[in-house]
Every structure is written in structure tokens, then in C-alpha cells.
KESE-104515 format. One record per residue (C-alpha): residue in three letters; x, y, z. Coordinates in steps of 0.1 Angstrom, whole numbers, plus 5000, padded with zeros to 4 digits. Example, Ala and Ser with C-alpha at 12.3 -4.5 7.8 and 13.67 -1.06 7.14 Angstrom:
residues 2
Ala512349555078Ser513749895071
This chain:
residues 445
Unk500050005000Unk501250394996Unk502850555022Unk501050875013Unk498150925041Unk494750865015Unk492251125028Unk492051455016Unk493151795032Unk493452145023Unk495752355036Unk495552635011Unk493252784980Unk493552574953Unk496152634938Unk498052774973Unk500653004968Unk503752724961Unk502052624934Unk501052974922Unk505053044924Unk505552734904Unk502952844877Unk504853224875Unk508052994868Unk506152774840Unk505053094823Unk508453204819Unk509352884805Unk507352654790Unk505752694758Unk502152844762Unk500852574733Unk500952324769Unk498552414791Unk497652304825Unk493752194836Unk494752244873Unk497952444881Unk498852284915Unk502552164917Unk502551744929Unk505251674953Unk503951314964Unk501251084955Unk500450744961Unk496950544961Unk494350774951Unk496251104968Unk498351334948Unk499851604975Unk501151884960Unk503952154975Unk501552334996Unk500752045016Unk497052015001Unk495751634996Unk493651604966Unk491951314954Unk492851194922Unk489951094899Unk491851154865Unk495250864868Unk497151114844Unk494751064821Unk494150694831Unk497850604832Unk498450554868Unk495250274869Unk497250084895Unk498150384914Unk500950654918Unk504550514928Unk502450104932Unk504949954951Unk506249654925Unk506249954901Unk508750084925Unk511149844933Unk510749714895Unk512350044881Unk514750124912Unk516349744902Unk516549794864Unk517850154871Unk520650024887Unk521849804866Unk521350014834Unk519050254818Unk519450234780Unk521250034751Unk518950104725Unk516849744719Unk517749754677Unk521849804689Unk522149574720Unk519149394733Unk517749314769Unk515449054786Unk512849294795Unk511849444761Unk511149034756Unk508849014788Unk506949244777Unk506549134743Unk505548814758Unk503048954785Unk501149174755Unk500748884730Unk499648644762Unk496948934775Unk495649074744Unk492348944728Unk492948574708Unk494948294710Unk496348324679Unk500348344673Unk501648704681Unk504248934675Unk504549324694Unk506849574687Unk507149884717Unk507150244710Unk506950514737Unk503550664736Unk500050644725Unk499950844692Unk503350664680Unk501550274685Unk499050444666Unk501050534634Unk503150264635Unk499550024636Unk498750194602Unk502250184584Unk501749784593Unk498349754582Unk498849944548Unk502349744542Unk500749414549Unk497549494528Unk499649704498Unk496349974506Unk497050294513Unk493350404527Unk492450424569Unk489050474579Unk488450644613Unk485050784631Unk483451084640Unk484451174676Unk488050974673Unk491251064690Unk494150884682Unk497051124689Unk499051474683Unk501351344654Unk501051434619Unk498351134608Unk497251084644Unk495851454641Unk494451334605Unk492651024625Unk491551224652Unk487851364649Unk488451734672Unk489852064655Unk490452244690Unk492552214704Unk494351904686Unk493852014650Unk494052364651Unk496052554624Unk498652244624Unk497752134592Unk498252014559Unk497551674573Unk498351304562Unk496051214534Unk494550904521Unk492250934559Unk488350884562Unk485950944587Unk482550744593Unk480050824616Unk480450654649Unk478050494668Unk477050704697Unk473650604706Unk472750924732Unk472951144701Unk472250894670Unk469351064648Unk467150734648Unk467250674686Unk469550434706Unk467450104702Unk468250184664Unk471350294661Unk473549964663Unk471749874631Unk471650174614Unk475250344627Unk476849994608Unk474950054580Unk475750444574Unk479550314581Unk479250024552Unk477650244526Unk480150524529Unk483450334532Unk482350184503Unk480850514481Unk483750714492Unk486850484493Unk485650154483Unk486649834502Unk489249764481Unk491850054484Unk491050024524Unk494149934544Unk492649984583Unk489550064601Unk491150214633Unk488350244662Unk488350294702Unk486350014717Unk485150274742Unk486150644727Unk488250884749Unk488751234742Unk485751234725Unk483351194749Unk483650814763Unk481050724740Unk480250364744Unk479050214707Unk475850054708Unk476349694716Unk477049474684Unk478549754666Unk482549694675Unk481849304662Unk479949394629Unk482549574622Unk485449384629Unk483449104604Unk482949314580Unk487149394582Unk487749034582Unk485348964553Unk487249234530Unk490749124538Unk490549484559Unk492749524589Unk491049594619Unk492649774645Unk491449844682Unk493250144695Unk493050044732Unk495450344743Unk492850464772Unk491050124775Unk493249894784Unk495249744812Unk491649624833Unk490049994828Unk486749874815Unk486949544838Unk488049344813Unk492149304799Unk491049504771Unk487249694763Unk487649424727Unk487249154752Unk483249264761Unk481749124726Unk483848924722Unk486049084694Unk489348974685Unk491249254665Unk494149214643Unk496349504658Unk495749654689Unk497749974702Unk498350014739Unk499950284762Unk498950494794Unk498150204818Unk500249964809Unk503550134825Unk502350284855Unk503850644843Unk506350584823Unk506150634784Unk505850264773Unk503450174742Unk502849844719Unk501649744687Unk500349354693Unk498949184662Unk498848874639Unk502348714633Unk502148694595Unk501149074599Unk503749224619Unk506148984608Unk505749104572Unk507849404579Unk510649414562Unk513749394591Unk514549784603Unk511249874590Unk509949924628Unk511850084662Unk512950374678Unk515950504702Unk513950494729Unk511250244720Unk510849994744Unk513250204772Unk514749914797Unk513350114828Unk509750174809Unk509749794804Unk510449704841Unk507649934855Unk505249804831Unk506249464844Unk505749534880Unk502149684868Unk500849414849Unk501949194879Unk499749414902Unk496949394877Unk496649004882Unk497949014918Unk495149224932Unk492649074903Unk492449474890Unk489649404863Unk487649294891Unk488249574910Unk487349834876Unk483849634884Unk483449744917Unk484350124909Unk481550094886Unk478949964911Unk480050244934Unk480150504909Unk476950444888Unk474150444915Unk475750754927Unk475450894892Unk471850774886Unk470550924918Unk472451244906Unk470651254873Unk467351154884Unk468151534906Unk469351714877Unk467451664845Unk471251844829Unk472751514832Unk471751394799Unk473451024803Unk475550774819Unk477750624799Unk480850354801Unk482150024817Unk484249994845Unk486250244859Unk486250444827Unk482650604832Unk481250974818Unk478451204825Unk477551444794Unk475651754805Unk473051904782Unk470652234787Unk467951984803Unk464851764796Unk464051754754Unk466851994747Unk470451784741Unk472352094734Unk475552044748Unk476152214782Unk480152274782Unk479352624804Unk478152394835Unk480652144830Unk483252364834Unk482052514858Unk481752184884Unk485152104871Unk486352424882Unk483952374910Unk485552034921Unk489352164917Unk488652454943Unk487452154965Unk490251904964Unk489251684935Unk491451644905Unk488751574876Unk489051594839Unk486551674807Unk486651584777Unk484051534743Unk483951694709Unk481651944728Unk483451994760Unk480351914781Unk481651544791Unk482351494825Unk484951154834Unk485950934859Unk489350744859Unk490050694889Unk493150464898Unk492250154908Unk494350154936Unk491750414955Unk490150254983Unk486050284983Unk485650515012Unk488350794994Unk486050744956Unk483050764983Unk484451094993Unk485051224957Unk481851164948Unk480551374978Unk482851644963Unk481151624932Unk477751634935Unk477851914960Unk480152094931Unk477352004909Unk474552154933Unk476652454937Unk477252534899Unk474052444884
């Protein structure tokens, strides 16, 4: 367990004056293109606490943007790196090679969806698994076309921005973008025109008929989709849609890939969010929870796919870092130590009950939304009017920050409210966040 007390305490305003000193300091240095949601200055964290230079405890319900799912500093984390550290911290795995990049090569094609054979190559972060998924798939295939979907994030490179869905702030002015990238319409069955009960049906169907007017199945490398989406608003497709169209890839000699970046590593309750229906991709990108904070990121697919790359087609300098490899090792060991997927379960039963009693309150809480601990509240104008209410949700962010509680946004229309909380958090601290948040949400409505 952390040594860092888990309760919450507030010393000082949020942010207290350390931090605001801090924040001068960042101005003068740091490029204003990165921005901070919540200027206070971590010292410590551990658990579900982040405790930041004033000596305020706040109550973590973001994980670094679901990266620390097994908690800040988890102890096998800890003495994981500290070992590897000492003995070395780099060779470069395409100069001279080391046991660990193997382990974890081993681990991903063990966990991920299928029992087929396997091959994974490491990168360092979300947005580079990403565009290293689609130079595979379009070498294997000989395609050059990726299909994305409405409300997509994939990532801040080059073609990640052309795969993700959002102008600002990801898009914005950074352009001309990759080519040869579509976008379909996702399923998102809060907001689908024919109604939810319709719109696995229907959401397929728009997808099929445009991929196939606009690029046509044969010039169509990938079809690159978040199980659960992030960023863009943790919209939860309506059931059957992930496995249609993972059959339709397979029927079309179309790669399917499952970016799992934010849903993986026992988020949604499951190894990986593919796992719920059932759907067995043939890439799958992985990042934020697998390393327990440090940049680690994998590309796990078929062996006759990634194996068809020529040799010194795929790496990196620091792809697959020695120390990165070690704390994702100590992570995944936590996962099946302390049975993590089963505790993403029990976050949800605490958390959705909580949430229902809090939308049956306030009619602005449009829907509830997600699986596991990877769970969303989007916040419209009220009853028969979905305009999207991104005023009120940041103002109970803003709201919840004053009070202690790191929480985090997100959706095309910035009125998405989510809960990551690490997984590591004990019931009586989420209990406690929760309280923080619906009074935030009584005081801001």
C-alpha cells in the first residue's frame, strides 16, 4: 500500500501559493501551446492522493489521464524500476538487446484478445503505436486508405491529428494533414438521429455504405476504432457495433485495429474493452496503463502481419526503454495480483448508482455512459433539449478543483464529464469524491 496518508486535506486555495509560484516559473518557460487543467504543483502521490507543494491532499479521479490505473509510485512499480535503474538505463533494443523488452513482448501477446500466434513491437506513447498500427496495416494489405470515426482521437502526430475527429484544440491551424484518411460516423447511441434501440443497426449500415461510396473496400488498408472512445466523449457504441464491424474487416481482407490506448490494462473490467463482445482485433495499440507512468506503448497483432515487415522497418531510440519495460512489468503483475479487472467492476457499482440518483436530481445530466472504471456524465441544457452544456461542465470542474478533487472533461463538445480513477483508491476515498462532486454539481447548476 502507499505511504502517502489517503484522505484528503486542504491546507490552502486551490492552487495555494507554492504552486501559484510554480505556475509564474512555468509561464516564463514552458511553451504556452501546453496548458495545465489544474495548476497545482505534485510533490507526492500514492493510492488515490496526489499531495502537492503546499501540503493540500487532493483526490485523484483522473490517473494522468488513466495511466496511473494501479496507482501513483504502486509499490512493485517501485522496486521494479529502482532494480533495472541500477543495473542500466538504456542500450537501445535495435543496437544491444535486453530480457525485459522480451517480457513484455511476451506478456502483450499472452493478454491481448485471441489465441492466435503474436508478434509486438514497443514504442513510447499512445499516438506513435498508433501510426506505427497503420504503416503495418497498409504494408501488409499494399492499401494505402484508413478509415476512422466521428468523435476519434488517436494522437498529436502528423496522421494521428488526421485520424482524430476534434479541431480544437488538437487540430487547430497544424495542418496540411496526412492524406489517404476517412471518417465514418460512429455509433453513439445518446445522440444517434434514429434513437439508441436503432442505432446499432443503422450506425453499421451508414458506416458500410460510405466506406464503400467514398473509398471502396478495396483500396481500404485499416479501420482504426476505440472500443470505448476517449477524448471524445467516452461514447460507448451501441452493443454489436465493435463485432459487425470487425466481420465486415475480416470479410474484406480489411485490417481491423482496436486502438486500446485509454481502455486497456483492466479499465473497463476486462484485459481490454475488445474483450466485452467478444472481438478479437488484428492490431491492437496500447499505452497509458500499461506502464504505471512511464512512456511505454505496443503494437500487438497477427504474426504473419507484423512479421511482414521488412527487418529495420519498425523501432525507435527509445522504443521499448529498459526502465519503461520493468515498470510496466511490476504493473501488469499488480493487475493479476490484486485481480484489478475485478476491481474496475466494483468502481463501477460504486460509481453508477451515485450517478443515477444524481441525474434523476438534475434533469442536465443527459446520460451515463461506460464500463468499468472508465465512466462519463454528458451535460446538456435539460429535459428534450440535448444541446450540449460545456458552460456547466466547466463550471463543476472548476467547482470540484477548488474543493480538492482532480477531475477531467473531455467530448467533441466539452460538456463530458469523466471518471478514471486509479484503481488503487480504496472505496471510502472514491465515496468521498463523489460527495465532492455532487455538492460541486448542486453549487454550479
Amino acid at each position: 500500500m502507499s505511504n502517502v496518508p489517503q484522505q484528503r486535506l486542504l491546507q490552502t486555495a486551490i492552487p495555494g501559493p507554492k504552486s501559484a509560484a510554480l505556475q509564474a516559473r512555468k509561464t516564463a518557460a514552458v511553451s504556452a501551446g501546453v496548458s495545465t487543467g489544474l495548476p497545482v504543483y505534485v510533490e507526492r502521490a500514492g493510492g488515490g492522493i496526489l499531495v502537492d507543494v503546499d501540503g493540500n491532499q487532493l483526490i485523484d479521479f483522473g490517473s494522468g489521464i488513466a495511466v496511473t490505473t494501479v496507482g501513483n509510485a504502486a509499490p512493485r512499480v517501485v522496486d521494479r524500476v529502482t532494480a533495472q535503474v541500477q543495473d542500466f538505463t538504456h542500450t537501445c533494443f535495435m543496437v544491444t538487446p535486453y530480457e525485459e523488452y522480451l517480457e513484455v513482448a511476451e506478456a502483450l501477446n499472452e493478454l491481448t484478445p485471441g489465441d492466435h500466434e503474436k508478434r509486438t513491437a514497443l514504442f513510447n506513447s499512445g499516438a506513435e503505436a498508433v501510426e506505427n498500427a497503420v504503416k503495418v496495416a497498409r504494408h501488409f494489405t499494399g492499401r494505402n486508405a484508413v478509415v476512422a470515426f466521428d468523435h476519434a482521437y488517436h494522437g498529436r502526430t502528423n496522421l494521428t491529428m488526421a485520424l482524430t475527429a476534434k479541431n480544437m484544440p488538437y487540430k487547430h491551424k497544424f495542418g496540411p494533414f496526412a492524406g489517404e484518411v476517412y471518417r465514418a460516423p460512429m455509433s453513439y447511441p445518446y445522440r444517434w438521429p434514429g434513437g439508441p434501440a436503432d442505432c446499432a443497426k443503422e450506425s453499421f449500415d451508414a458506416f458500410v455504405s460510405q466506406v464503400h461510396a467514398q473509398v471502396g473496400e478495396e483500396n481500404l488498408a485499416a479501420v482504426i476504432l476505440e472500443p470505448i472512445q476517449g477524448e471524445g466523449g467516452f461514447i460507448v457504441p451501441a452493443p454489436g457495433f465493435v463485432k459487425q464491424v470487425a466481420d465486415w474487416c475480416a470479410d474484406n481482407g480489411i485490417l481491423f485495429i482496436a486502438d486500446e490506448v485509454q481502455t486497456g490494462f483492466c479499465r473497463t473490467g476486462d484485459w481490454f474493452a475488445s474483450e466485452h463482445e467478444g472481438v478479437v482485433p488484428d492490431l491492437i495499440t496500447t499505452a497509458k496503463g500499461m506502464a504505471g507512468g512511464l512512456p511505454l506503448a505496443g503494437v500487438t497483432g497477427r504474426a504473419d502481419v507484423m512479421d511482414s515487415i521488412h527487418g529495420g522497418g519498425l523501432g525507435g531510440t527509445y522504443g521499448g526503454n529498459p526502465v519503461a519495460c520493468a515498470s510496466a512489468l511490476g504493473a501488469i503483475e499488480t493487475m493479476k495480483e490484486e485481480d484489478l479487472c475485478g476491481r474496475a467492476k466494483q468502481v463501477e457499482a460504486l460509481f453508477v448508482p451515485r450517478l443515477q440518483a444524481l441525474a434523476e436530481k438534475y434533469p442536465q445530466i443527459g446520460d451515463i455512459r461506460g464500463r468499468g472504471a472508465m465512466l462519463a456524465v454528458e451535460l446538456v441544457n435539460g429535459p428534450g433539449d440535448l444541446t450540449p452544456n460545456a458552460a456547466l461542465t466547466g463550471a463543476v470542474n472548476k467547482a470540484c478543483h477548488a474543493e480538492g478533487l482532480v477531475t477531467l472533461t473531455c467530448g467533441t463538445y466539452g460538456n463530458v464529464f469523466r471518471f478514471l480513477p486509479p484503481l488503487a483508491a480504496s472505496d471510502e476515498l472514491l465515496s468521498e469524491g463523489l460527495d465532492v462532486f455532487e455538492k460541486a454539481f448542486a453549487a454550479s447548476v
